[in-house]
N, CA, C and O of each residue as an XYZ file, in Angstrom:
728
protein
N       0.864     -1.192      0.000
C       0.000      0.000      0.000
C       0.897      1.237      0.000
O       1.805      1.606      0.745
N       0.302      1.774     -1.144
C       1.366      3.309     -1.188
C       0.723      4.233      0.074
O      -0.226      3.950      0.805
N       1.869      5.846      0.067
C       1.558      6.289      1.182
C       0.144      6.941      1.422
O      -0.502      7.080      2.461
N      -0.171      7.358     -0.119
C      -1.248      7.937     -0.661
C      -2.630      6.811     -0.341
O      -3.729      7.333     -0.153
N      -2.575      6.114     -0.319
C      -3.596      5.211     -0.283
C      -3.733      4.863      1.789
O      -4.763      4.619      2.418
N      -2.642      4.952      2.199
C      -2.224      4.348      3.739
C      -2.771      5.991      4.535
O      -3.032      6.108      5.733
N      -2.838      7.149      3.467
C      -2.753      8.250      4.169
C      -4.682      8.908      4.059
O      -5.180      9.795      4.752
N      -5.335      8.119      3.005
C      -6.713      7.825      2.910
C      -7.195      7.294      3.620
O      -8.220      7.761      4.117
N      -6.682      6.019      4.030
C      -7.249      4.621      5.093
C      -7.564      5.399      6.193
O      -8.714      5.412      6.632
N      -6.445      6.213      6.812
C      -6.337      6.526      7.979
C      -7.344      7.653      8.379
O      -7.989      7.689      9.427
N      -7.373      8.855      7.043
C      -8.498      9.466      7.205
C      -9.740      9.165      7.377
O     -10.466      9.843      8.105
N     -10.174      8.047      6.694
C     -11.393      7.468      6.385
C     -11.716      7.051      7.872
O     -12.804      7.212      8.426
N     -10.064      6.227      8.678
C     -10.820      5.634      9.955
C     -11.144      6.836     11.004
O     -11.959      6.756     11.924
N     -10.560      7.658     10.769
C     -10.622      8.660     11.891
C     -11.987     10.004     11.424
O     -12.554     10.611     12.333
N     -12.244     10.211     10.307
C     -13.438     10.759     10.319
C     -14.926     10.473      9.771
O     -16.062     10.924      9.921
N     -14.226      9.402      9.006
C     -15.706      9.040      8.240
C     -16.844      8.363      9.428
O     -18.004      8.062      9.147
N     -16.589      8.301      9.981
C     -18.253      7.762     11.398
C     -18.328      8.830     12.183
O     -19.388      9.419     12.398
N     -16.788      9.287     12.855
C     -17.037     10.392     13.716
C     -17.648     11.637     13.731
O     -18.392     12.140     14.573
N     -17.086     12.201     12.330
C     -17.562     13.201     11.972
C     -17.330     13.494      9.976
O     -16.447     13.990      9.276
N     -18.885     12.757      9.694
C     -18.642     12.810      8.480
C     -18.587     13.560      7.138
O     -18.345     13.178      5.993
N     -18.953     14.982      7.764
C     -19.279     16.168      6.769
C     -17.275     16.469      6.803
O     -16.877     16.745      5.671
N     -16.553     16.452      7.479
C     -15.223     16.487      7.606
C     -14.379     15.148      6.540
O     -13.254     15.280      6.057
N     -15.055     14.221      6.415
C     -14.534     13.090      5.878
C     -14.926     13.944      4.404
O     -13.981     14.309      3.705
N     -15.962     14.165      4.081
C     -16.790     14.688      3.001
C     -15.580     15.773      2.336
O     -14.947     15.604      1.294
N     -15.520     16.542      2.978
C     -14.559     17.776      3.073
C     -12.956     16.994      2.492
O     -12.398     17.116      1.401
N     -12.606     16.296      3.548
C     -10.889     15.290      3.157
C     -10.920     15.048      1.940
O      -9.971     15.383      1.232
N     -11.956     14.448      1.454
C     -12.125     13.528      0.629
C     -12.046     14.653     -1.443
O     -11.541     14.466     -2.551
N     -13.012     15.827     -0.662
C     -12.397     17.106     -1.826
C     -10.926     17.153     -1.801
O     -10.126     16.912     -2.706
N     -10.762     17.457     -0.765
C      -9.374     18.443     -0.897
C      -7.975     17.594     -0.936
O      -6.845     18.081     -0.901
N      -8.408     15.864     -1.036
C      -7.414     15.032     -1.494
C      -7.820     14.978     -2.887
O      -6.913     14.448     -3.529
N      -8.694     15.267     -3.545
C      -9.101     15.189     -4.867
C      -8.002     16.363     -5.781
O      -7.035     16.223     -6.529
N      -8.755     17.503     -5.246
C      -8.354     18.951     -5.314
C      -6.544     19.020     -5.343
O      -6.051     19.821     -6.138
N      -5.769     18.322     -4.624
C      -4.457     18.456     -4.393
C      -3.897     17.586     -5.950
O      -3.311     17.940     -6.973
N      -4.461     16.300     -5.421
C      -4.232     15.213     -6.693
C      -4.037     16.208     -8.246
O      -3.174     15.943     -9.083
N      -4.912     17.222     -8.360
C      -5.078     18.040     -9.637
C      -3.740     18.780     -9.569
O      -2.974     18.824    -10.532
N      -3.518     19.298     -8.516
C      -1.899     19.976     -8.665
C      -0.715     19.564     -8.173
O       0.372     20.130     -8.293
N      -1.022     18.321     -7.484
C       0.748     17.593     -7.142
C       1.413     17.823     -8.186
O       2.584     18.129     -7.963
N       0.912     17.770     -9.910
C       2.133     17.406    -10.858
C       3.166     19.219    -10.375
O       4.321     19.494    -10.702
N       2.310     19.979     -9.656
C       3.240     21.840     -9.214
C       4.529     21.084     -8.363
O       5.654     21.524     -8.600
N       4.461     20.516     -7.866
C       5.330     20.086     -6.716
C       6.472     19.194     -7.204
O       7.400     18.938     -6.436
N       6.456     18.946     -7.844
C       7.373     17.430     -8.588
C       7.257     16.410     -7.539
O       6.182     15.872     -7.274
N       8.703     16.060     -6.757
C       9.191     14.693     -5.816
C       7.930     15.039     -4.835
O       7.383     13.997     -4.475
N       7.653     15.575     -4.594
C       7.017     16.080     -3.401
C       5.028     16.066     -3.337
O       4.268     16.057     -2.368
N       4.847     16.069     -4.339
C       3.410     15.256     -4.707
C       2.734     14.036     -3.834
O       1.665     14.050     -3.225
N       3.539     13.148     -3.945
C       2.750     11.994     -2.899
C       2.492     12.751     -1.261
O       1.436     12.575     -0.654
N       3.397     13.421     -0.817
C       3.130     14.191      0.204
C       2.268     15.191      0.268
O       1.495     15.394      1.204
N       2.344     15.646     -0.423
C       0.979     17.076     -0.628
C      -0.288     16.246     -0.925
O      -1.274     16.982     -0.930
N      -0.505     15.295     -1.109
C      -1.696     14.485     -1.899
C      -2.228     14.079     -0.204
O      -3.297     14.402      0.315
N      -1.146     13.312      0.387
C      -1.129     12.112      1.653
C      -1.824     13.244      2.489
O      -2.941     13.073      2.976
N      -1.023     14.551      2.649
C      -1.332     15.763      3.721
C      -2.673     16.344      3.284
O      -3.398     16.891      4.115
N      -3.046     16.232      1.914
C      -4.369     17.071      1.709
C      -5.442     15.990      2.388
O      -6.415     16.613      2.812
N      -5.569     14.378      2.645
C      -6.272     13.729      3.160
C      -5.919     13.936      4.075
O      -7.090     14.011      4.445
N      -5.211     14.197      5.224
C      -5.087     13.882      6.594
C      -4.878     15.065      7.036
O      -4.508     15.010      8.209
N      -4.977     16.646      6.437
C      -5.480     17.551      6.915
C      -6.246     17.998      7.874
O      -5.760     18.897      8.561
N      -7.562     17.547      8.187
C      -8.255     17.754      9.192
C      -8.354     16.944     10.196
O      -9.222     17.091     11.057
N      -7.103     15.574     10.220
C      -7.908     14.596     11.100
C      -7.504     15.075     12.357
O      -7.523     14.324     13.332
N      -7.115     16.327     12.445
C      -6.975     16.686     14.176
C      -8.402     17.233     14.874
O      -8.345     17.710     16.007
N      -9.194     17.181     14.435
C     -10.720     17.539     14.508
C     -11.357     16.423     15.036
O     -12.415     16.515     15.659
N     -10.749     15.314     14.817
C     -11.054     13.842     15.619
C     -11.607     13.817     16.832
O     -10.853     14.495     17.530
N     -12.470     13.435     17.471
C     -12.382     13.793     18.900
C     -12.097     12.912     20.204
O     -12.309     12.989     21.414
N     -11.427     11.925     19.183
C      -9.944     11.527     19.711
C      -8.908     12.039     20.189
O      -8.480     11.929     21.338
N      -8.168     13.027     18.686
C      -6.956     12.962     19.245
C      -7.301     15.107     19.333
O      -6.342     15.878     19.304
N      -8.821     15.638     19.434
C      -8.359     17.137     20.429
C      -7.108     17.248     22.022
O      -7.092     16.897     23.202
N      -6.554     17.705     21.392
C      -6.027     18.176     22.798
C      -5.862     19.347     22.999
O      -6.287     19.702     24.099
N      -5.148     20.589     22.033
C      -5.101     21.849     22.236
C      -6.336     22.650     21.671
O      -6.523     23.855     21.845
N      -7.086     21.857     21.021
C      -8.227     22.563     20.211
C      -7.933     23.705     18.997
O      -8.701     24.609     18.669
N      -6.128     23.297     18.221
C      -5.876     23.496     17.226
C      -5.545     22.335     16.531
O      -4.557     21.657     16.813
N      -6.558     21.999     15.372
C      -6.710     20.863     14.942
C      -5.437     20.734     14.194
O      -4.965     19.612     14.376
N      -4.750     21.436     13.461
C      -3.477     21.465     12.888
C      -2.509     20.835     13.504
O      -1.845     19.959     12.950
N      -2.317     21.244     14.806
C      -1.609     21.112     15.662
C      -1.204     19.742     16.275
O      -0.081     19.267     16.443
N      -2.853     19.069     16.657
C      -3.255     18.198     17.097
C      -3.146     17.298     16.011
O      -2.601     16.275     16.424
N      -3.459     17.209     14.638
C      -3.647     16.113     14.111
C      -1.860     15.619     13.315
O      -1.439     14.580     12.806
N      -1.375     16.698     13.521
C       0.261     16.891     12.843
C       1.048     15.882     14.075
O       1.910     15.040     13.826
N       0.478     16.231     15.498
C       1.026     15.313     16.856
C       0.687     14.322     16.164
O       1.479     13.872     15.337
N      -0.819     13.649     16.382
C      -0.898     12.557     15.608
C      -0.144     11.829     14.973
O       0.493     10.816     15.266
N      -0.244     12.332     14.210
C       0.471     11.439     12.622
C       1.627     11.565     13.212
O       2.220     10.486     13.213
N       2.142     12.311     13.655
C       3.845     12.638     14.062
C       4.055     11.188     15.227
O       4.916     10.341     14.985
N       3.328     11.106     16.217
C       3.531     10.444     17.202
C       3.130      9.116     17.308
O       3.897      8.362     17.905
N       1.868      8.571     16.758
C       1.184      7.307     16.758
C       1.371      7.040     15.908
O       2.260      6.188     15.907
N       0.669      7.523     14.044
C       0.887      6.821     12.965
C       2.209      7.080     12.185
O       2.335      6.901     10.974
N       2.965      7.427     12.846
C       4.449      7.933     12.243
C       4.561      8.290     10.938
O       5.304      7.666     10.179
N       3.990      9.106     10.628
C       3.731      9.468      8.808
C       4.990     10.234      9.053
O       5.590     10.625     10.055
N       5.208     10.317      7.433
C       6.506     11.068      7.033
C       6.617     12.886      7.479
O       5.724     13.701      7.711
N       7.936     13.003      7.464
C       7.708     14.068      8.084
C       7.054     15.242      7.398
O       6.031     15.818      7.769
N       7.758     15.495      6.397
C       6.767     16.623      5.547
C       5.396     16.419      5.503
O       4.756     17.440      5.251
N       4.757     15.410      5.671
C       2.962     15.311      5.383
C       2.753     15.998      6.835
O       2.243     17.112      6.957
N       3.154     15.295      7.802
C       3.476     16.119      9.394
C       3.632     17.640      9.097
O       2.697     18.404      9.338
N       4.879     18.111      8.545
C       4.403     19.437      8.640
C       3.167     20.259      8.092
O       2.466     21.123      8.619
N       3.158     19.645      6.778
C       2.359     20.583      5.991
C       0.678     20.222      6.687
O      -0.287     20.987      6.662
N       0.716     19.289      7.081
C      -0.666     19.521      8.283
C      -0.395     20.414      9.314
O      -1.111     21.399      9.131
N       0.164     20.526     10.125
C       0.290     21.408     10.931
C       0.486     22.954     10.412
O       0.379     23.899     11.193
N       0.794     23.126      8.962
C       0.885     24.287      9.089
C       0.128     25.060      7.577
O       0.421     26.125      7.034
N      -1.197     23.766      7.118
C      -2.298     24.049      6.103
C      -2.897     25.466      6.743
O      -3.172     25.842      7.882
N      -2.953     26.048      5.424
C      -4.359     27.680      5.415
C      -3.714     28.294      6.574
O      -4.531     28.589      7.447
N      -2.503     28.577      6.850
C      -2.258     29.790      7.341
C      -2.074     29.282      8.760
O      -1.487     30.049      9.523
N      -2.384     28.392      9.122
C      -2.209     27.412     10.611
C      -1.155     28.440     11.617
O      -1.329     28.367     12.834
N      -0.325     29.164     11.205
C       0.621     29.846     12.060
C      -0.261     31.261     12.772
O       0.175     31.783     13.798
N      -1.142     31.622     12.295
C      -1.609     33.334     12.304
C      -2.208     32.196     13.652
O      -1.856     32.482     14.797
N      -3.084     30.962     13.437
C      -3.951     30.774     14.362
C      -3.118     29.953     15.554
O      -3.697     29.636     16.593
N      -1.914     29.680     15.355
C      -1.324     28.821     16.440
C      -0.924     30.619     17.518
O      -0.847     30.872     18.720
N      -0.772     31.458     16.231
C      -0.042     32.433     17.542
C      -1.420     33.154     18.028
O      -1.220     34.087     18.806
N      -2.509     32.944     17.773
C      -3.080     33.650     18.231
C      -3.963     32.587     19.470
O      -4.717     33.105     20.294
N      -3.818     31.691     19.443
C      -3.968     30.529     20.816
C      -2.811     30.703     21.769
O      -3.017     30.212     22.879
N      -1.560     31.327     21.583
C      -0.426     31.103     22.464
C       0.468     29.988     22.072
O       1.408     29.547     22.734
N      -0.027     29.506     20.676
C       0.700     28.401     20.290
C       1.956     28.319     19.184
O       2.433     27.274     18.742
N       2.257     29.309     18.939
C       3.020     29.151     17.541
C       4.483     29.070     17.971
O       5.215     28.907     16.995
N       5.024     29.124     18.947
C       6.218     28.365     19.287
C       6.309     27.093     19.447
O       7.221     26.536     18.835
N       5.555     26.402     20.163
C       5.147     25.292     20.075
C       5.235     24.737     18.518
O       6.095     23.954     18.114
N       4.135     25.322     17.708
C       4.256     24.793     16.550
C       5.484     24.797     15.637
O       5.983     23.877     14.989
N       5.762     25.810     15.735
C       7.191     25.989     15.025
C       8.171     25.212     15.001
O       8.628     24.445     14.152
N       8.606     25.654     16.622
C       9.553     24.313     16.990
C       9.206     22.651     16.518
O      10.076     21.907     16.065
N       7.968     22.304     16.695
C       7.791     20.865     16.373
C       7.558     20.557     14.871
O       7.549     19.455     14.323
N       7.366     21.833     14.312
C       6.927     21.036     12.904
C       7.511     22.529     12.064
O       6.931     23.611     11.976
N       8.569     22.209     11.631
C       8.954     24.236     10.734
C       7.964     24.244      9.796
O       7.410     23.257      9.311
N       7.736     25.548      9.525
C       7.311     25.725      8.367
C       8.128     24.859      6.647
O       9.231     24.402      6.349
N       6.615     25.064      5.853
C       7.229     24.172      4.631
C       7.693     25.504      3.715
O       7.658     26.693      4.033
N       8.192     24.804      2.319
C       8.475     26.201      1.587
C       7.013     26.832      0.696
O       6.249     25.984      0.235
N       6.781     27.893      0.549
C       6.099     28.434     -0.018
C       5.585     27.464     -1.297
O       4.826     26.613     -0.835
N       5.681     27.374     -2.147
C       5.026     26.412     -2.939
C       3.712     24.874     -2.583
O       2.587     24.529     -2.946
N       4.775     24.415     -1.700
C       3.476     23.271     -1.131
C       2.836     23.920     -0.179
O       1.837     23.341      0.247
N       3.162     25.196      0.405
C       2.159     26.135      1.546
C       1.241     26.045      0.546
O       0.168     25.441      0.543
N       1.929     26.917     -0.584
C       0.329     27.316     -1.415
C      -0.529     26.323     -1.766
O      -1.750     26.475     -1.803
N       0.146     25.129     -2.074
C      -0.258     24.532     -2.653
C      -1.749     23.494     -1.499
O      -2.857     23.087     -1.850
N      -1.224     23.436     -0.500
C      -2.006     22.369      0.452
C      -3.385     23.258      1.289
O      -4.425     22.805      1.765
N      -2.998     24.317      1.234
C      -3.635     26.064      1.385
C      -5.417     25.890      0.069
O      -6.624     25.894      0.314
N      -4.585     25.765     -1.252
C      -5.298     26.118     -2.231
C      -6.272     24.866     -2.429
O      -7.447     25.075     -2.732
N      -5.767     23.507     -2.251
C      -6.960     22.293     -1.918
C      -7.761     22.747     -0.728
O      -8.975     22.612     -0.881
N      -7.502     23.084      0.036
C      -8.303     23.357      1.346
C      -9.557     24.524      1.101
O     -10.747     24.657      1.388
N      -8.703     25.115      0.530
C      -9.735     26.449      0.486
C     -10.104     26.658     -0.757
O     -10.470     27.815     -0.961
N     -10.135     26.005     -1.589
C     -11.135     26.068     -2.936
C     -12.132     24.580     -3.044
O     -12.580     24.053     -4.062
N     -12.267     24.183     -1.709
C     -13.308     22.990     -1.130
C     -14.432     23.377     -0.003
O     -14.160     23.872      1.091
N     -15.484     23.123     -0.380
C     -16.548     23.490      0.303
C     -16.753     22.302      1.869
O     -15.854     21.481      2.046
N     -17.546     22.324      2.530
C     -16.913     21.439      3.843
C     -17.847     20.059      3.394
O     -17.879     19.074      4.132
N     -18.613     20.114      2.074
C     -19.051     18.919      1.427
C     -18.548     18.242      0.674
O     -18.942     17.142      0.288
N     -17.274     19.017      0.256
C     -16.186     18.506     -0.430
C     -16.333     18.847     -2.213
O     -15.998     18.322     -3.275
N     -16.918     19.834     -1.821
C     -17.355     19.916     -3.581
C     -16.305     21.585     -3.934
O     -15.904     22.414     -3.117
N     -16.162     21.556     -5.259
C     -15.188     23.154     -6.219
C     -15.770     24.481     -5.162
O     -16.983     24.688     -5.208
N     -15.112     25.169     -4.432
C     -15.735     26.480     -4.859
C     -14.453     27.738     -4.708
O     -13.241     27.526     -4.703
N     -15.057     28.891     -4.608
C     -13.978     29.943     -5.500
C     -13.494     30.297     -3.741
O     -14.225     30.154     -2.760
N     -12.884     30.504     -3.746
C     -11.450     30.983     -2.136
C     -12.884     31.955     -1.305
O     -13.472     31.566     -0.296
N     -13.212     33.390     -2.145
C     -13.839     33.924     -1.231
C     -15.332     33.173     -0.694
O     -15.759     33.604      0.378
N     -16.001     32.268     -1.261
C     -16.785     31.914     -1.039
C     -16.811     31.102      0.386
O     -17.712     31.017      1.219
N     -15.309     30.455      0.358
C     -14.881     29.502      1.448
C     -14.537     30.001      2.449
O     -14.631     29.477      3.558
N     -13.904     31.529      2.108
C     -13.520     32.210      3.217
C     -15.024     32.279      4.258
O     -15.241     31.723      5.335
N     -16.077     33.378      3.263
C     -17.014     34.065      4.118
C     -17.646     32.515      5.004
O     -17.783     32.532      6.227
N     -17.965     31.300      4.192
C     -18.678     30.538      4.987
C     -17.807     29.777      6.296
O     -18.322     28.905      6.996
N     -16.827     30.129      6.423
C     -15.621     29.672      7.880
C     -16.369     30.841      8.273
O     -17.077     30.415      9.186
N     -16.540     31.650      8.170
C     -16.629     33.277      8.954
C     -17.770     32.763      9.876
O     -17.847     32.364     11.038
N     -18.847     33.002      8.559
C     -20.420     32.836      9.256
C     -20.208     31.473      9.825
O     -20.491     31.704     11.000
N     -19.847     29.996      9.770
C     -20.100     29.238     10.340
C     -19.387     29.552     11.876
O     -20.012     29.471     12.933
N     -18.439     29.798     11.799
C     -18.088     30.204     13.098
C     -18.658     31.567     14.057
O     -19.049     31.648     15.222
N     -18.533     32.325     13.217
C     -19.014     33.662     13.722
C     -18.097     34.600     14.203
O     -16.908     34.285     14.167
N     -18.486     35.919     14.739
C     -17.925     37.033     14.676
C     -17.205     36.682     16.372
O     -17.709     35.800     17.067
N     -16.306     37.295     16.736
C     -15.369     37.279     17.797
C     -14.881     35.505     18.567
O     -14.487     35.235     19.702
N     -15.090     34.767     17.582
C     -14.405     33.673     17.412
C     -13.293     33.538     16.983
O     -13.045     33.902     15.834
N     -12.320     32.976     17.795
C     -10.565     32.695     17.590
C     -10.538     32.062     16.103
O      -9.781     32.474     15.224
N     -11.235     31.265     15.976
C     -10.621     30.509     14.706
C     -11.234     31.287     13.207
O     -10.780     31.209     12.065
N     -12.738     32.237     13.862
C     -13.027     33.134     12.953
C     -12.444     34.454     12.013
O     -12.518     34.873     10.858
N     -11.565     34.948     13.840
C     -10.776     36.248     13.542
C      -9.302     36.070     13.510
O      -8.478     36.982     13.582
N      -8.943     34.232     13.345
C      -7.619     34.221     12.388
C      -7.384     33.991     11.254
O      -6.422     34.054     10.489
N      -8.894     33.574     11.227
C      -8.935     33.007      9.254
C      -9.256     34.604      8.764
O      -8.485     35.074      7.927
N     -10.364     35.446      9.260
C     -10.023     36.922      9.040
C      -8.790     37.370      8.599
O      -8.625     37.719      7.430
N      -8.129     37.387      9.221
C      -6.678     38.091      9.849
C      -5.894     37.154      8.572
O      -5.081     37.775      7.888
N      -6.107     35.809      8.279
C      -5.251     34.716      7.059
C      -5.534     34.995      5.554
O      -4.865     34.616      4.593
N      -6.794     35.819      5.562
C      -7.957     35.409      4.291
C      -6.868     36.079      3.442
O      -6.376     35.205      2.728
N      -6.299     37.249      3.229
C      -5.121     38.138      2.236
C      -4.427     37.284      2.137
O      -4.368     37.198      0.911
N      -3.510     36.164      2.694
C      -2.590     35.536      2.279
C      -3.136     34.219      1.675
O      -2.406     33.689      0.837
N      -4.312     33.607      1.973
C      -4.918     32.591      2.067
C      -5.301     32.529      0.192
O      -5.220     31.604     -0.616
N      -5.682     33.822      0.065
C      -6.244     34.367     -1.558
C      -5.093     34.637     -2.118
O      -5.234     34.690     -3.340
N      -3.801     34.871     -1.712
C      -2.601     34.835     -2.233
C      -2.380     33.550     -3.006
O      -2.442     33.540     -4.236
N      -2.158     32.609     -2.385
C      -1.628     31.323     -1.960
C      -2.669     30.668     -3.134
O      -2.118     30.134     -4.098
N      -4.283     30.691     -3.084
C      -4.778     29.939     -4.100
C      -4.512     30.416     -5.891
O      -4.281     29.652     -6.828
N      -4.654     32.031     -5.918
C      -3.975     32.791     -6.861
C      -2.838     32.288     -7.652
O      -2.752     32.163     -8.874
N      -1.797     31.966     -6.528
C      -0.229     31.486     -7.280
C      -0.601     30.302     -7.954
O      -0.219     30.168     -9.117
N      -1.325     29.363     -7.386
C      -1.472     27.932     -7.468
C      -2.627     28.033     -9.061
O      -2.642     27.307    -10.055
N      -3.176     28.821     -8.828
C      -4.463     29.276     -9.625
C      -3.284     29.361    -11.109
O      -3.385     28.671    -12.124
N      -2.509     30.124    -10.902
C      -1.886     30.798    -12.283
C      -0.997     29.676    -12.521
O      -0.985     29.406    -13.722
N      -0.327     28.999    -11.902
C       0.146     27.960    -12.077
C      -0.461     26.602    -12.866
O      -0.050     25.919    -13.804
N      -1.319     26.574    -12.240
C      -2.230     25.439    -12.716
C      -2.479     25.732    -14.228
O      -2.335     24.918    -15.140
N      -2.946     27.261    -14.362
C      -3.373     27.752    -15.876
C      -2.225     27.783    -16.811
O      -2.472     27.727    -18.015
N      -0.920     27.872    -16.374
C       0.280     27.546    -17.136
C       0.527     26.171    -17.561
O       1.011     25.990    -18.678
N       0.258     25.199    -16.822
C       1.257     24.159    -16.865
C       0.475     23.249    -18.021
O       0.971     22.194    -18.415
């Protein structure tokens, strides 16, 4: 079993019963990545593996800090020993840093998982957020406003995706023009 397929399984076990509009969601934005791994070259099976196992820190298993990034990057880092880059780039999908520092967490994160380089940022960023939480196409701002309203106004995870959305629309943009080149 490739990693891509081992990095599905695992999503599937950890959200598809628990929480399945999230499995729904994985299941886009491993689709969504698959369309632009060929941006990445060597590094594709990882951006593919990380776009499925993106949210599984939402588990409510493995919450512990109540930054799912955070939490699901421990995960994989600690129990299912996934490779390290799929580890980071979960921990640090859609801007994950604005919201680790604004929990008190982004040393923490840093230290355990560095940032990736700009390219698979954008790239694991731009599956995420051009996926609706049903897992279906939609355009960045659309995805933005509905995190907003689903969460709401003076919510932490509301007013960091706020505070992310300029770089967040960056990030699908590059990937956007990229995609239209290649």
């Amino acid at each position: 079993m490739d990693q891509i397929e081992r990095a599905r399984d695992l999503a599937r076990l950890l959200l598809a019963e628990s929480i399945p509009r999230r499995w729904f969601h994985s299941q886009g934005v491993g689709r969504k990545a698959e369309s632009a791994a060929h941006l990445v070259g060597e590094d594709a099976a990882a951006l593919v593996s990380a776009a499925w196992l993106h949210d599984v820190g939402y588990a409510p298993d493995l919450v512990v800090t109540g930054m799912h990034q955070l939490d699901g990057a421990r995960y994989l880092r600690d129990v299912a020993q996934a490779d390290e880059l799929v580890c980071r780039l979960v921990a640090h999908h859609s801007c994950a840093l604005i919201e680790g520092r604004n929990r008190g967490l982004s040393e923490e994160l840093v230290s355990e998982f560095p940032p990736v380089e700009e390219l698979l940022s954008d790239a694991i960023t731009y599956a995420d957020m051009t996926t609706t939480p049903d897992g279906e196409p939609v355009e960045v701002e659309q995805r933005l406003a509905e995190i907003l309203s689903r969460y709401g106004n003076g919510d932490l995870v509301a007013e960091s995706i706020r505070e992310a959305s300029p770089l967040i629309i960056g990030s699908v943009q590059r990937v956007s023009a990229r995609l239209a080149n290649s």
